[in-house]
LONU-851961 format. One line per 3 residues: number of its first residue (from 1); their letters; for each residue x, y, z of C-alpha. Coordinates in steps of 0.2 Angstrom, whole numbers. Layout:
N
NUM = a = X Y Z  ...
***
This chain:
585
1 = xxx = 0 0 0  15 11 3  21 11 -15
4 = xxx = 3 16 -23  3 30 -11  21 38 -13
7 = xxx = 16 40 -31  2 49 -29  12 61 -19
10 = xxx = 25 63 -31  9 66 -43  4 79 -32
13 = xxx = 21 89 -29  26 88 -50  9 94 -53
16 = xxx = 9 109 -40  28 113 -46  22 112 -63
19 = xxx = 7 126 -58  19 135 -48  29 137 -66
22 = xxx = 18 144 -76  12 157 -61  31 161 -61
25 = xxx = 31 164 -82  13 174 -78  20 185 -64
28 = xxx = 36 189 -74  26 197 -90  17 208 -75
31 = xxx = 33 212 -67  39 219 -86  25 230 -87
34 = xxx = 21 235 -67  36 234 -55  26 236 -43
37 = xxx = 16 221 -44  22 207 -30  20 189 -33
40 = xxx = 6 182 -20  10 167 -8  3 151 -16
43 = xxx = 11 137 -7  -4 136 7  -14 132 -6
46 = xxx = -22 116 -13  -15 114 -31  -27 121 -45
49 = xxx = -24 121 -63  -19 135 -73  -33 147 -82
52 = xxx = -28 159 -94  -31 177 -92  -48 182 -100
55 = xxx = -41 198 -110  -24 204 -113  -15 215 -101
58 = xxx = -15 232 -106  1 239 -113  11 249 -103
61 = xxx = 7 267 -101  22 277 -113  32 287 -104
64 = xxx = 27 304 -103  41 314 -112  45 329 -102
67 = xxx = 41 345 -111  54 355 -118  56 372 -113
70 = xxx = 50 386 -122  61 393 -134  62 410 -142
73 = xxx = 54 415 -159  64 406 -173  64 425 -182
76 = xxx = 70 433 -166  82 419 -162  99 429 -157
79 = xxx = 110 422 -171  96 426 -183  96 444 -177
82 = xxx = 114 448 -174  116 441 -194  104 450 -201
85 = xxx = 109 466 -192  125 464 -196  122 463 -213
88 = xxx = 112 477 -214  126 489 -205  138 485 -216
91 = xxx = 128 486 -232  126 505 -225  144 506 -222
94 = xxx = 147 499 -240  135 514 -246  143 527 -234
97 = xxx = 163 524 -241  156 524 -258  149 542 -256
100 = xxx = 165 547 -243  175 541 -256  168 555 -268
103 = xxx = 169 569 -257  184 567 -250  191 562 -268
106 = xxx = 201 545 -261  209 536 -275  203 536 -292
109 = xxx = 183 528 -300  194 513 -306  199 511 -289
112 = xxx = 184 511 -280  173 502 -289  187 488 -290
115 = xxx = 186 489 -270  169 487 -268  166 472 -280
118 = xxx = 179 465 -271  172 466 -256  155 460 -262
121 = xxx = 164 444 -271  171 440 -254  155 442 -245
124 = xxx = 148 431 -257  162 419 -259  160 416 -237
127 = xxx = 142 413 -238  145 401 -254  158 393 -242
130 = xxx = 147 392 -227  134 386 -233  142 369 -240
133 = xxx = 153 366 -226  144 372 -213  124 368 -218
136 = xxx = 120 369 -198  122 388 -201  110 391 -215
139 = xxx = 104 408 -209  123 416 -207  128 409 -226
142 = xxx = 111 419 -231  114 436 -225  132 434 -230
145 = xxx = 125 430 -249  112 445 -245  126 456 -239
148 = xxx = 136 452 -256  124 455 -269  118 468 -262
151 = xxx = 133 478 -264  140 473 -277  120 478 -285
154 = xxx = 126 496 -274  144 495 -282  137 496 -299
157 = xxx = 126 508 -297  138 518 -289  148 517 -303
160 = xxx = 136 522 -314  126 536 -306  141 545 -293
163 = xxx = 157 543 -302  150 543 -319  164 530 -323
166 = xxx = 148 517 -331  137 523 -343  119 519 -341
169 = xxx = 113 506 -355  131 496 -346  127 500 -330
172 = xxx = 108 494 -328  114 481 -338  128 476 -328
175 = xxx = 113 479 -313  101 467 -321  116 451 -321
178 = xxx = 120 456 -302  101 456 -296  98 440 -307
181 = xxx = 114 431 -300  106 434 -281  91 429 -285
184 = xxx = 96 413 -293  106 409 -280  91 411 -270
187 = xxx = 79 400 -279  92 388 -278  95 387 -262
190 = xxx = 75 388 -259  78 403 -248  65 417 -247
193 = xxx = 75 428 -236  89 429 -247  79 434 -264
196 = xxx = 69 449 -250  88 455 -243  95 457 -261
199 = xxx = 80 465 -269  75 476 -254  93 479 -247
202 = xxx = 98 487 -265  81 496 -268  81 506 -249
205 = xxx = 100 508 -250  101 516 -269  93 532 -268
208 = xxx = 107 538 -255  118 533 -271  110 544 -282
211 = xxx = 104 557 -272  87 559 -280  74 548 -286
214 = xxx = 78 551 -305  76 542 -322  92 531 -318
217 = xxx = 86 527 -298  70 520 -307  78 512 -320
220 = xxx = 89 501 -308  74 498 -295  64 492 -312
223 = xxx = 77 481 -315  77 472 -297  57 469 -301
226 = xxx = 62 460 -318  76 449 -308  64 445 -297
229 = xxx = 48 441 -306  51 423 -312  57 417 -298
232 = xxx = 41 425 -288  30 416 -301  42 400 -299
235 = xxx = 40 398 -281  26 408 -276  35 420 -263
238 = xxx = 22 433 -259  36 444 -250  47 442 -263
241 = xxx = 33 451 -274  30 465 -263  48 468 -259
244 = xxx = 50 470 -279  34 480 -281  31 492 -268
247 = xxx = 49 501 -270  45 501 -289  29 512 -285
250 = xxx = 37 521 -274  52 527 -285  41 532 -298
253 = xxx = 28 543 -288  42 552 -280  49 553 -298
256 = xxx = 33 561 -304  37 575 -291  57 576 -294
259 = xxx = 54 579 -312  44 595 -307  60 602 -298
262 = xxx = 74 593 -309  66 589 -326  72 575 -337
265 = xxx = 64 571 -353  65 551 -350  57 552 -331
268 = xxx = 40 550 -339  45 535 -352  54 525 -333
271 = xxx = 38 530 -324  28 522 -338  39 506 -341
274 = xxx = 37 505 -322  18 504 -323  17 494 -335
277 = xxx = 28 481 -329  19 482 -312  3 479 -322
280 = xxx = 12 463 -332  20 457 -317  3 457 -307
283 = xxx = -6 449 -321  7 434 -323  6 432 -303
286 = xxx = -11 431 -302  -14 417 -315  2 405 -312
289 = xxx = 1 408 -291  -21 408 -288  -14 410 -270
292 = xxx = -6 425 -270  -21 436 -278  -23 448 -265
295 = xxx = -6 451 -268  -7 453 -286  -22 464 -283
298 = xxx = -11 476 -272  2 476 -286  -11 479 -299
301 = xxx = -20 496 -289  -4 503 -284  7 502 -300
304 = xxx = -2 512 -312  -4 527 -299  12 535 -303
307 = xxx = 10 537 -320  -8 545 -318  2 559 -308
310 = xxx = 15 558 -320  6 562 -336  -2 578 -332
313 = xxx = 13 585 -319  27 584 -334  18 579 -349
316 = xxx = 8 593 -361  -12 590 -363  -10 579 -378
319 = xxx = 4 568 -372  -3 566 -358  -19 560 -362
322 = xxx = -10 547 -374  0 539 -358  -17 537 -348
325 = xxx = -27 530 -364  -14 520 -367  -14 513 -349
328 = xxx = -33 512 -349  -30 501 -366  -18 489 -359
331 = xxx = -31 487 -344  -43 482 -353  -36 472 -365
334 = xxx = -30 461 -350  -50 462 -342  -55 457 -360
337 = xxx = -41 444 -363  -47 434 -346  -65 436 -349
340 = xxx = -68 430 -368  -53 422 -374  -56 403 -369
343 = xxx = -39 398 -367  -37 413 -354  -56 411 -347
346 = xxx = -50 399 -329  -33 408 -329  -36 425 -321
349 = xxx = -44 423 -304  -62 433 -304  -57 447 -292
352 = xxx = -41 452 -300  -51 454 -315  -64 464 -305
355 = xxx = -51 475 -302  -43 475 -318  -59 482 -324
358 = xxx = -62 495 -311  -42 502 -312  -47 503 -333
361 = xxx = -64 513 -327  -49 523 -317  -36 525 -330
364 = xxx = -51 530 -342  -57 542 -331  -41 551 -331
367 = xxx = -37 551 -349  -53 560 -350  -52 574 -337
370 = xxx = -34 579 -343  -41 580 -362  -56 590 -358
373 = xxx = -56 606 -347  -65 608 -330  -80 615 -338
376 = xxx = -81 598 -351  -79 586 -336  -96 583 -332
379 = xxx = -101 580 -349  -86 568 -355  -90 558 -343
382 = xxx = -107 556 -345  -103 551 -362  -94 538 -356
385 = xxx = -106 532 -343  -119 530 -355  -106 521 -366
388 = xxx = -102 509 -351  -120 507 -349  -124 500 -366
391 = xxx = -108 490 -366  -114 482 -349  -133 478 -356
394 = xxx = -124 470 -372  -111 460 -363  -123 457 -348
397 = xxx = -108 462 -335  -114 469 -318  -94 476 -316
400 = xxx = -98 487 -332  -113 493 -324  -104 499 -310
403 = xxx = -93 508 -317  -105 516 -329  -114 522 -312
406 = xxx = -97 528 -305  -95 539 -320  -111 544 -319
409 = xxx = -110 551 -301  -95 560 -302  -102 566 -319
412 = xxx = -118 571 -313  -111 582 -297  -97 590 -310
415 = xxx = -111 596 -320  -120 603 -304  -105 614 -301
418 = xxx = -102 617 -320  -110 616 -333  -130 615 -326
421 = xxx = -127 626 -310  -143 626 -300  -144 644 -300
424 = xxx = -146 644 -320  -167 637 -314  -168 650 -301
427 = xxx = -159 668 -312  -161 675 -326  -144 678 -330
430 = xxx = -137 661 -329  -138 656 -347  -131 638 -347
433 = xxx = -128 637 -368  -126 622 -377  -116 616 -365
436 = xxx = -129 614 -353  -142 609 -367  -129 594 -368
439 = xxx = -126 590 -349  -144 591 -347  -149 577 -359
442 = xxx = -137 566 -355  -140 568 -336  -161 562 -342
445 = xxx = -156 549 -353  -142 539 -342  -155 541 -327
448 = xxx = -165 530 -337  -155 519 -346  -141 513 -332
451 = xxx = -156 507 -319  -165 499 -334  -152 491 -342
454 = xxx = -147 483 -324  -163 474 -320  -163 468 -337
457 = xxx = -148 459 -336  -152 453 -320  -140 465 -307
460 = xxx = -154 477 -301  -170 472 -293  -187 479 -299
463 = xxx = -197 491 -290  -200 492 -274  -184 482 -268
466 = xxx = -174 495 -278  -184 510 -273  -169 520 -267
469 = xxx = -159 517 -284  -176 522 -294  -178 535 -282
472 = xxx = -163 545 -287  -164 540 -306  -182 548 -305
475 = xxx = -172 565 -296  -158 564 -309  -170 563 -322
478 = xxx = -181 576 -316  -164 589 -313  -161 585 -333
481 = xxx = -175 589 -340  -177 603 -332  -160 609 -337
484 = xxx = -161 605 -355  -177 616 -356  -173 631 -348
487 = xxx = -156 631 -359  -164 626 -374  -177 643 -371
490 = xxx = -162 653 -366  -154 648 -382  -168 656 -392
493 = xxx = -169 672 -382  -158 675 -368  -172 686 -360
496 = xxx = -185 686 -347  -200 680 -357  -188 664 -361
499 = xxx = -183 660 -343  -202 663 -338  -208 652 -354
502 = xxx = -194 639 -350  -200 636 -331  -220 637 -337
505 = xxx = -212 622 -347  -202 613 -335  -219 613 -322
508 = xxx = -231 607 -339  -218 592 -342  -217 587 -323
511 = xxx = -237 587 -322  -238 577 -339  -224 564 -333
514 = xxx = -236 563 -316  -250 560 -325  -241 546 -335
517 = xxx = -236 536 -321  -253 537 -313  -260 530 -328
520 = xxx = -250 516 -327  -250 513 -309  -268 508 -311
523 = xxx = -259 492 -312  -244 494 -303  -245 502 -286
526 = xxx = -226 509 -283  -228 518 -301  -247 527 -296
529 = xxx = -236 532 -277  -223 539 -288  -233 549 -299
532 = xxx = -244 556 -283  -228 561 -277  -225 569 -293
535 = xxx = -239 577 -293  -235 584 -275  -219 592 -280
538 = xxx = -225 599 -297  -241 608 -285  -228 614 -276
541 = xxx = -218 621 -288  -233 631 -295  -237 637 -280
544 = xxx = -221 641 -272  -211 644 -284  -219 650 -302
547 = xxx = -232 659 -294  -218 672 -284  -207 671 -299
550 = xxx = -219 672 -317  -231 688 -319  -245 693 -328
553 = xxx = -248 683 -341  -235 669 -340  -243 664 -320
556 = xxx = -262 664 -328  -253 652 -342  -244 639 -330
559 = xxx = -258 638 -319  -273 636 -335  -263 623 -342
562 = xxx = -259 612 -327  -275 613 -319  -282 609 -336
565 = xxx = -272 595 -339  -275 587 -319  -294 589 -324
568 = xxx = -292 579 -339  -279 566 -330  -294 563 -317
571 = xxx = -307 563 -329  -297 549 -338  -290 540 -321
574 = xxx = -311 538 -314  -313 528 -333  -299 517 -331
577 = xxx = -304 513 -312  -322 507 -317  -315 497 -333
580 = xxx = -303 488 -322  -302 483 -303  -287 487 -296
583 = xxx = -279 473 -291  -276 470 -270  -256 471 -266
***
C-alpha cells in the first residue's frame, strides 16, 4: 500500500511545481510592465490548474516625455538677429565709403569700384563657403550672400550714377546680371530671405547713391522687379513680390514730383515702363500663383498710380492724355483677354479681373479729365457712362454697370457745379448754352438707361426692392430735363420772357410725366405712389415757386394749363378705375 501511495504524492508535488511554473512565467510578464506588482503566496494552497487570463493585459502606459522648454521666436532667435543686423550695418557702411570716397576724392573711379566688387565677391564667396561646409548655419551663409549681392548691385550703381565711370545702358545692364545672380542663387538654395535681402537691401539703399529719385534710380529699381519676377511666379514667394513691387511704385511717384523740380525728358518713359511692368507682373502672378491674388491685386491698384500723376505734372495735354489711354487700353485688353478668350477664361482669378476692370474705369477716367477742361468734365464723362451702360446691357456684365454708375455720379455732381449750375433754374442771368443743353440730356437719358439696363440683365431688382436706386434715377432725371429746357429757351432768347416760358415748361412736363405714371400705376402700385408724389412736387412748384417768380400773363398760363391737364388726367384716371379693378397688393 505504501508504494501506490508515494506516487500519488509525487503526482501531487510535480503537478503543484508544474502550476507554480507557469504562475512564475505569468508574474514575470506583469513584473515587465508594473514593477510594482508582488507575486502572491501560493504554497498554502491546494494545487489548481492554470486558467488563462480572459483579456490581454494592457500595454504599458508610454512614458510621458517631459516637455521641452520654451524657446524664443525662430525670427528673433539671437543668431538670426545679430546676422541679419549685421548685414544690414555693413551694407550701409558699403553705401557710406562709396559716397565718402567721392567727397573726399580718395583714389581714383577705377579704384573704388574695384574695391567694392571686391568686397562683395568676398561676402559672397563666405556665404557660398558656409553654406556647403557648414549647412548647420543656414541663416549666417544667407545674410552673408544678401550682404554680397547687395553691394555689389550698390557698387554698380555707384559706378554708374556718382562717379560717372559706367554709362547707363552698361550699368543697368551690368545691374540686371547682379540682381539675377542673387536671385538665382536664392531659388536655388530655396531661400525666401535671401531673394527679400537682395531686392529690398539694393532698392532702400540706392537712392542715397543717387541722391534723387531720378530716371536712372527708377531704372535700376525696375530692374530688381524684372530679376525678381520669375522666380516669384516660380516659387510663389508673396514677399518676394512685394519687396520688388512696392519700392518700384514708390520710386516712380516720387519721380513724378522730382521731375517738377529737376526735369528730365526720359522720367516719364521710366515712370511708364514701371507701370506697365507692375501691371504685367501682377497679371502673370495672379494666374500662375491663384494663391497669391490679393497680392497681385495690391500690385495691380498701386502700379499704375504713378503714372496718372506723371502724365499731367510733366507731360503737355495731348501727351498726356495718350499715356493714360494708353494705360486704360492695356487694362482692358487684359480684363478682355481673361473674360472672352477661352484659353485665358480659368486663368485669371475673378477678383483680379474685377479689379482690372475697375483700375481701366480709373485710368479711363483720367485720360478723360486731362483732355477735356473743368468745364467739359461733367459731360465727357457722362458720355462715357452712357457708353459703359450700353456695353454692360450687351455683354450682360454687372462690373460694367458699376462703373457706368461711377461715371455717372461723379459726372452728374461735376455738372452741378459746371455746366448745369442750379442757379441757371432760379436767375435770369445764368444762361447755361449748349453746353448745358448737352449735360442736361445726358444727365435724363443715363437716369434712365443705367437702372434699366441693370434689371434687365439681372443686377438690379425691380421696384420696390430697388426703390432707393429708382428714387434718385427719377431726381436725376427730373434735374435733366429741367436743365435742358430752360437752356434750350435761353438759347432762343436770352431774355426774361424765355426764362419765364422755360419754367412754365419745365412745371407742364413734370405734371404730364405725373399723369403718365398714374395711368399706369392703375396696375402697378409703386408707379401710381410715384406719380402722386410727382404730382405733390409739381403743386408745389406752382405754388411756391412759379407763382412768386412768373407775372402777368406767363402765372395765368402755367396755372390754365396744369390745372387743365390734372382735370383731364382725373377725368381719364375715374374711366380706367371702373373698366378695371385694381388689383389688392
Amino acid at each position: 500500500m505504501s508504494q501506490p501511495h508515494q506516487g500519488d504524492t509525487l503526482q501531487l508535488v510535480a503537478g503543484e511545481l508544474a502550476a507554480i511554473g507557469q504562475r512564475l512565467s505569468y508574474l514575470g510578464s506583469v513584473l515587465q510592465t508594473e514593477a510594482a506588482t508582488r507575486p502572491q503566496d501560493t504554497s498554502a494552497q491546494p494545487a489548481a490548474p492554470q486558467q488563462p487570463p480572459a483579456e490581454p493585459l494592457p500595454a504599458p502606459p508610454a512614458q510621458a516625455v517631459a516637455e521641452p522648454r520654451r524657446r524664443i521666436r525662430p525670427d528673433l532667435e539671437p543668431s538670426r538677429v545679430l546676422a541679419w543686423v549685421g548685414g544690414g550695418v555693413t551694407l550701409l557702411g558699403v553705401v557710406f565709403l562709396l559716397v565718402l570716397a567721392v567727397q573726399q576724392d580718395w583714389l581714383g573711379p577705377a579704384a573704388r569700384i574695384t574695391g567694392g566688387a571686391a568686397l562683395a565677391a568676398l561676402l559672397i564667396a563666405a556665404g557660398w563657403w558656409v553654406h556647403h561646409k557648414a549647412a548647420e548655419q543656414r541663416i549666417a551663409s544667407i545674410s552673408l550672400a544678401t550682404t554680397g549681392f547687395a553691394a555689389m548691385f550698390l557698387d554698380v550703381v555707384a559706378a554708374t550714377a556718382l562717379y560717372g565711370y559706367l554709362p547707363a545702358p552698361a550699368g543697368l545692364g551690368t545691374g540686371l546680371l547682379v540682381a539675377i545672380g542673387g536671385l538665382v542663387l536664392a531659388d536655388r538654395w530655396q531661400a525666401q530671405p535671401l531673394a527679400i535681402g537682395v531686392v529690398l537691401g539694393s532698392a532702400i539703399c540706392a537712392p542715397m547713391i543717387t541722391q534723387g529719385a531720378d530716371a536712372l534710380l527708377i531704372g535700376f529699381v525696375v530692374l530688381l522687379q524684372v530679376a525678381a519676377a520669375p522666380v516669384q511666379v516660380r516659387r510663389g514667394w508673396g514677399g518676394l513680390a512685394l519687396a520688388a513691387g512696392i519700392p518700384t511704385v514708390l520710386a516712380a511717384l516720387v519721380g513724378a514730383f522730382w521731375g517738377l523740380a529737376f526735369p528730365n525728358p526720359v522720367l516719364v518713359p521710366a515712370i511708364l515702363v514701371a507701370a506697365v511692368l507692375g501691371v504685367v507682373v501682377a497679371a502673370v502672378m495672379a494666374g500662375f500663383r491663384p494663391a497669391a491674388e490679393r497680392t497681385a491685386i495690391g500690385l495691380l491698384v498701386a502700379a499704375p498710380t504713378p503714372s496718372f500723376l506723371a502724365g499731367p505734372l510733366l507731360l503737355e495735354r495731348a501727351e498726356a492724355t495718350a499715356t493714360g489711354a494708353g494705360m486704360a487700353l492695356l487694362l482692358a485688353a487684359i480684363w478682355a483677354v481673361g473674360r472672352y478668350l477661352p484659353a485665358f477664361a480659368d486663368w485669371l482669378p475673378g477678383r483680379f479681373l474685377a479689379a482690372v476692370g475697375a483700375m481701366a474705369v480709373v485710368a479711363t477716367g483720367q485720360a478723360t479729365i486731362t483732355a477735356l477742361d473743368a468745364s467739359s468734365w461733367a459731360t465727357g464723362l457722362l458720355c462715357e457712362a452712357l457708353l459703359l451702360t450700353a456695353a454692360g446691357h450687351l455683354l450682360r456684365r454687372g462690373g460694367i454697370l458699376l462703373g457706368a454708375a461711377c461715371y455717372a455720379v461723379f459726372g452728374f455732381f461735376l455738372a452741378l457745379a459746371n455746366e448745369v449750375p442750379i442757379s441757371a433754374l432760379l436767375f435770369t442771368d445764368e444762361g447755361t448754352g449748349v453746353a448745358g443743353l448737352v449735360a442736361g440730356l445726358l444727365i435724363a437719358v443715363v437716369a434712365v438707361a443705367l437702372p434699366t439696363a441693370g434689371v434687365r440683365i439681372g443686377k438690379v431688382a425691380s421696384l420696390p426692392a430697388s426703390l432707393p436706386l429708382w428714387a434718385s434715377a427719377a431726381l436725376a432725371l427730373l434735374y435733366g430735363t429741367a436743365s435742358a429746357t430752360m437752356a434750350a429757351c435761353l438759347l432762343v432768347s436770352e431774355s426774361r420772357g424765355a426764362f419765364l416760358t422755360g419754367h412754365i415748361l419745365i412745371t407742364l412736363c413734370w405734371v404730364v410725366f405725373a399723369i403718365a405714371l398714374l395711368l399706369r400705376g392703375v396696375q402697378v402700385r409703386h408707379l401710381r405712389i410715384g406719380g402722386l408724389v410727382l404730382t405733390a412736387v409739381s403743386l408745389a412748384k406752382l405754388l411756391l415757386f412759379d407763382l412768386a417768380t412768373l407775372d402777368g400773363f406767363a402765372r395765368v398760363i402755367a396755372f390754365l394749363c396744369a390745372g387743365l391737364i390734372l382735370l383731364t388726367a382725373g377725368v381719364g384716371y375715374a374711366r380706367l378705375l371702373t373698366r378695371q379693378a385694381e388689383p389688392s397688393i
